[in-house]
N, C-alpha and C positions, 0 to 999 in steps of 0.2 A: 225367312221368318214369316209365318201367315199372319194371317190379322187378328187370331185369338192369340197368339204368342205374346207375352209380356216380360219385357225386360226392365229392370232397374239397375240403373247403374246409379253402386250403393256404396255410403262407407258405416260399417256398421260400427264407430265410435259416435255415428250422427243421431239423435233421437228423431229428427225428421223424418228421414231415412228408415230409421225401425219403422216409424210409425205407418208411412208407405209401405213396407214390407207387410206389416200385420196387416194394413186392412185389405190387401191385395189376396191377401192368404183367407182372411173373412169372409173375402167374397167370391170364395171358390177356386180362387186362381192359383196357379203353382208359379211364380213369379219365377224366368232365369235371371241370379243377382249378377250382376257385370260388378266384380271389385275394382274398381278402376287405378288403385291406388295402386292392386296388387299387380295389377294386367293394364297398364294403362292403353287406352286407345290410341291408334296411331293416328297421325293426320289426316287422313282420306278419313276412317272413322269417324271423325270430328265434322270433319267437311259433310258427310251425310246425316249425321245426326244433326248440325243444323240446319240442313236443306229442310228438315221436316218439320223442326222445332217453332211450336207457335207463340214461342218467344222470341223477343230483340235478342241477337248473335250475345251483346254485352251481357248481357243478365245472366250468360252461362259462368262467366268469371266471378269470382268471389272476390269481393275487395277488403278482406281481411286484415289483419295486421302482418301476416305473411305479405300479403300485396304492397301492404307500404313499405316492409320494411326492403323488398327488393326494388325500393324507387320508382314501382312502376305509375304510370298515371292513365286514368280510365280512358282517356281520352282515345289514347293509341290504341285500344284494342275495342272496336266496335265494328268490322267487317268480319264477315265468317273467316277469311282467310287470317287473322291479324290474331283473332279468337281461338281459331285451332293451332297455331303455331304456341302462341303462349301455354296451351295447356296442355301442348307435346312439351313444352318446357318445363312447365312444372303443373302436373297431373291435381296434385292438392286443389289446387285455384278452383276445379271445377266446381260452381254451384251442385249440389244434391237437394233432397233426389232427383234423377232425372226419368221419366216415366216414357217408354218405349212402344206402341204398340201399331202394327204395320203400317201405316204412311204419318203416322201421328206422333209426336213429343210431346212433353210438354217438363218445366221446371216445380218439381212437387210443393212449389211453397207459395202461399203458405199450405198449410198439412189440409185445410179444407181444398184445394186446386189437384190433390192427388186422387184425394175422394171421390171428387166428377169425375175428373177422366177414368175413373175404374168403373162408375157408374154407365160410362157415356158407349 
């Protein structure tokens, strides 16, 4: 992927998500959408995607009410390894959006944090 390439990995029942989408599209870009729900990533994916992510590994898990009600506790899951394993398990957990662009990530939230990095 080159460094003007942008991917989101998107669920488009998310308004965050749209909203990443549209301004990505606003600002000239043709954004590849990654459905992750539909194509989930595999572990090694996971494991790269946080290698670059200028977020804490945690912050990719969504602690939902899915999350509790599968007993899980946040505590377990805060190493990249612990991180991608969980969301090769269940793919939904993944925080969105997640903004892609050559050595860069980042977690699109709030919807102003998507902005920059489209700006940046």
């Amino acid at each position: 992927m080159s460094d003007s390439t942008l991917r989101i990995l998107h669920n488009p029942s998310c308004s965050t998500s749209r909203h990443a989408v549209e301004q990505a599209r606003d600002a000239g870009l043709a954004p590849e959408l990654v459905r992750y729900l539909t194509t989930p990533l595999t572990r090694e994916e996971l494991l790269e995607l946080i290698a670059i992510l200028e977020d804490d590994p945690a912050d990719l898990v969504r602690k939902d009410r899915f999350f509790v009600e599968q007993g899980l506790d946040a505590d377990a899951y805060t190493t990249p390894e612990q991180v991608a394993d969980l969301l090769v398990q269940h793919p939904r957990l993944l925080e969105r959006p997640v903004l892609v662009r050559g050595d860069r990530a980042i977690i699109g939230r709030p919807k102003a944090r998507a902005e920059e990095f489209l700006r940046s």
